[in-house]
C-alpha positions as CSV (number, residue, x, y, z in Angstrom):
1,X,51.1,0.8,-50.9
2,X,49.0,3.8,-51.5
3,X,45.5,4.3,-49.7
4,X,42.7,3.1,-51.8
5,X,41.3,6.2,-50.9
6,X,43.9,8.6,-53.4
7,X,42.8,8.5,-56.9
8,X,45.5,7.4,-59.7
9,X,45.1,8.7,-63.1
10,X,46.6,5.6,-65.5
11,X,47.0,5.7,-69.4
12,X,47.2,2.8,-71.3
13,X,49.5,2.9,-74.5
14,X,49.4,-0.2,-76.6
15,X,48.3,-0.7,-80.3
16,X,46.8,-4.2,-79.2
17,X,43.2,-3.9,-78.5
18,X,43.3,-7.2,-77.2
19,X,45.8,-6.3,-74.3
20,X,44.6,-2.6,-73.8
21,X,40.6,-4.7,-73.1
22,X,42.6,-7.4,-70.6
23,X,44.6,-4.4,-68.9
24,X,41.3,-2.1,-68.8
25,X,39.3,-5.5,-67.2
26,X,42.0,-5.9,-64.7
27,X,41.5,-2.4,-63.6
28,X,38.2,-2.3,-63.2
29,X,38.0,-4.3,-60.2
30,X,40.0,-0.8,-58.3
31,X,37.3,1.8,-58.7
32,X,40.4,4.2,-57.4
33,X,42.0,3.4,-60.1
34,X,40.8,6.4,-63.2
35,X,41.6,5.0,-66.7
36,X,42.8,8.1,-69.3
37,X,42.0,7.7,-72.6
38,X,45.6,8.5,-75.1
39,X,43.3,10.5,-77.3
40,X,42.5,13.2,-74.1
41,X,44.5,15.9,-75.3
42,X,46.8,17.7,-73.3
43,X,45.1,18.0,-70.3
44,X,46.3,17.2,-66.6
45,X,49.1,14.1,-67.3
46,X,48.2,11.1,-65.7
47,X,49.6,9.8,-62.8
48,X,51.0,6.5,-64.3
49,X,51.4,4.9,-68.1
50,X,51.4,1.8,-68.6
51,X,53.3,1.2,-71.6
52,X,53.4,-2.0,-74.2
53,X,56.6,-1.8,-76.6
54,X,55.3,-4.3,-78.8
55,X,55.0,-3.7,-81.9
56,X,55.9,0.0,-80.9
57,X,59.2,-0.6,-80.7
58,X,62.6,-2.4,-81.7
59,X,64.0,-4.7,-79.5
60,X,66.8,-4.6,-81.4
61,X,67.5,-0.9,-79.4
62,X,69.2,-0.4,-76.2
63,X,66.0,1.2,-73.9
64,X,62.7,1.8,-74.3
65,X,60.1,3.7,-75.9
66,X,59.2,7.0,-74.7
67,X,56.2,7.7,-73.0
68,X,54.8,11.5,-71.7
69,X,57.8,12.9,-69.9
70,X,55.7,14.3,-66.8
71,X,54.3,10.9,-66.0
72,X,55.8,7.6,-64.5
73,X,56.6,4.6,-66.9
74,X,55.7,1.2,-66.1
75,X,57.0,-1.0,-68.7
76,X,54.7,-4.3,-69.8
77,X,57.1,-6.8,-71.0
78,X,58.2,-10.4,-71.1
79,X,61.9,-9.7,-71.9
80,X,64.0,-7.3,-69.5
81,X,67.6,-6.9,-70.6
82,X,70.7,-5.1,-68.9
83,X,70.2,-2.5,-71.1
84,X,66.5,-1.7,-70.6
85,X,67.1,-1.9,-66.9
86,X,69.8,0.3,-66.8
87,X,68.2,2.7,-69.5
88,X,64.9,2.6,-67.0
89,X,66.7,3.1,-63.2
90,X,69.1,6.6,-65.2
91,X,65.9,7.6,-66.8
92,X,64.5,7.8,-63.2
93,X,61.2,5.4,-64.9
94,X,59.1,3.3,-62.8
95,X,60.1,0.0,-64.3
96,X,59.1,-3.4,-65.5
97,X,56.0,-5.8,-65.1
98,X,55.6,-9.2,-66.3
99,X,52.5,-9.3,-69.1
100,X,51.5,-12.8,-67.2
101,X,51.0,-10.6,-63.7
102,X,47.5,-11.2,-61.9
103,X,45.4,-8.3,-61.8
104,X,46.1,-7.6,-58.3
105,X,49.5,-7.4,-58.9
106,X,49.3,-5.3,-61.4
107,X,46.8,-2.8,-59.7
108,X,49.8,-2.9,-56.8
109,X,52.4,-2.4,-59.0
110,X,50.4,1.0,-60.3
111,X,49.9,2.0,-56.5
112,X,53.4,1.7,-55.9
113,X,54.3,3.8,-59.1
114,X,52.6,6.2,-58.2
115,X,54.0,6.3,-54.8
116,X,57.4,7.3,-56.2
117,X,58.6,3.7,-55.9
118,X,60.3,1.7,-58.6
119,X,58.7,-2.2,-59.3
120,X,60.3,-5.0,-61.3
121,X,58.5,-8.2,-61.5
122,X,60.9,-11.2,-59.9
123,X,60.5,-13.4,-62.9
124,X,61.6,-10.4,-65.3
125,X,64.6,-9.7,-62.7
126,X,65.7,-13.2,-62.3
127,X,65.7,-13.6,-66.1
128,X,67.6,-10.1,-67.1
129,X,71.0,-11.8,-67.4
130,X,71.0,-15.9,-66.2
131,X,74.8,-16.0,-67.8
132,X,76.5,-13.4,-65.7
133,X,75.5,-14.6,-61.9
134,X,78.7,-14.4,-60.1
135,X,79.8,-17.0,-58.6
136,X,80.8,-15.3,-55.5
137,X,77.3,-14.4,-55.0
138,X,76.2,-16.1,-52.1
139,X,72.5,-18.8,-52.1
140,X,69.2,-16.8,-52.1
141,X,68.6,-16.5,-48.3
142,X,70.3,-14.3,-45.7
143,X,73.5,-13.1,-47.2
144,X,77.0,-14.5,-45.5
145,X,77.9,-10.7,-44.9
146,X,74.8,-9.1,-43.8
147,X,75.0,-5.0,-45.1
148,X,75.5,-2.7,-42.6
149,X,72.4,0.0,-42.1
150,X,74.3,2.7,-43.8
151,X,74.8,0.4,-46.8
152,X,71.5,-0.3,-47.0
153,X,70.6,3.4,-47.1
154,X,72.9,3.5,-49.9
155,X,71.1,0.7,-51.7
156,X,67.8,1.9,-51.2
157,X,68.8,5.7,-52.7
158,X,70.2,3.6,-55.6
159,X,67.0,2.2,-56.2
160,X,65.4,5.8,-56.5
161,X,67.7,6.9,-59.4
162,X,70.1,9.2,-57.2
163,X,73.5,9.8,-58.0
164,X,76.5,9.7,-55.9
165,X,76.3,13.8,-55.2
166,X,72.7,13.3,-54.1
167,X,73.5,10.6,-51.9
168,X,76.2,11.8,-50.4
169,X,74.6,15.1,-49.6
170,X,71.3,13.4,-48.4
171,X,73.5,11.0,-45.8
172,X,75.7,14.3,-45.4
173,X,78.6,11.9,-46.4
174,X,81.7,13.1,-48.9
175,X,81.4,10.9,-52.5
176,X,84.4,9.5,-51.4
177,X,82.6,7.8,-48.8
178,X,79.8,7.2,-50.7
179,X,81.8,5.4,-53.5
180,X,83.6,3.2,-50.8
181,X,80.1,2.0,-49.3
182,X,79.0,1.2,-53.2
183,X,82.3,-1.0,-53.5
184,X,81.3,-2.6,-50.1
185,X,77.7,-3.4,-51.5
186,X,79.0,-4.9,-54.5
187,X,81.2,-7.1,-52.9
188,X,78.4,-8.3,-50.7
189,X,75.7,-8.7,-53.3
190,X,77.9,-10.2,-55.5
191,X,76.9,-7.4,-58.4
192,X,79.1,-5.6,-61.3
193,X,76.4,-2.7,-61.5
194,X,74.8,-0.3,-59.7
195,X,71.6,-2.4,-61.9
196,X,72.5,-5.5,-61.1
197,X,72.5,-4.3,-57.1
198,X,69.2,-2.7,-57.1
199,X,68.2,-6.0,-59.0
200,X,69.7,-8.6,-56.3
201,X,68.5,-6.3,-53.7
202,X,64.8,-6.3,-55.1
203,X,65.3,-9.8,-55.3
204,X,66.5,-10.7,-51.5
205,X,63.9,-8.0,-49.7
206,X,66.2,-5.4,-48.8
207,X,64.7,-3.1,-51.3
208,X,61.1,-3.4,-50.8
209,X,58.6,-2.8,-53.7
């Protein structure tokens, strides 16, 4: 978590005056926290948007909306699919919060935004895709086949959008070997996806947000 003593720049896009008031409220209790006004201008981005899809959006589409490109994305929403998560951990975006989530973890999720970090909120992760939980994937808990500490490196440079080549050149690995500890972290997670590993590894505390 960032020092309360950094200030955070944090834009608000919704077209619900109801939500931007709540959100605004919830804020206020972090005087760290600087609220942007969306008709600033183009001034200095802010550090973090928070961005509400509804009614801005169709959730008939594959990813979300588009907020300013220089700033990071955190997404307000009750409904997280496959495709939104996977559309948000390419696009390099912060990620996903829960519109139920208490004020301080809201302000915490911002904090960690900021910090480079990508959040989810559990409840959105456990809900992404209920029907495909492999059945080889072991009870929540310590895992049968604990990953080994270069796995885990793996993992956690998954989580930060990095490709194979930029894993493999910060571990100063080959992509072959790169790709082999991926299969290896798969098979222990009991994931399909690179998505779905970042997801069960938010979930089980190896990835910490």
């Amino acid at each position: 978590m960032l020092q309360a003593t950094r200030r955070i720049s944090v834009l608000i896009i919704t077209q619900s005056a109801e939500i931007r008031a709540r959100l605004r409220a919830d804020l206020a209790a972090a005087p760290h926290l600087e609220l942007r006004e969306e008709s600033a201008g183009s001034g200095t981005p802010p550090d973090v948007v928070i961005l509400d899809p509804e009614p801005l959006a169709d959730f008939s589409s594959p990813g979300p909306p588009h907020a300013p490109a220089s700033a990071r994305t955190l997404i307000l929403t009750d409904r997280l699919s496959e495709e939104w998560a996977g559309e948000l951990l390419s696009s390099r975006a912060a990620g996903a919060i829960a519109r139920s989530a208490q004020p301080a973890e809201l302000i915490a999720a911002i904090e960690s935004v900021a910090a480079g970090l990508i959040v989810f909120s559990p409840g959105l992760l456990a809900g992404t895709e209920p029907q495909r939980v492999p059945a080889r994937k072991p009870p929540s808990g310590e895992l049968h086949d604990p990953l080994t500490p270069r796995e885990m490196d793996v993992l956690r440079m998954l989580s930060d959008g990095l490709s194979n080549k930029e894993v493999a050149r910060r571990l100063h690995i080959s992509e072959h070997t790169v790709k082999y500890h991926l299969s290896s972290v798969f098979g222990k997670l009991g994931a399909s996806s690179r998505t779905e590993a970042v997801m069960v590894g938010i979930q089980r505390g190896i990835i910490l947000i």
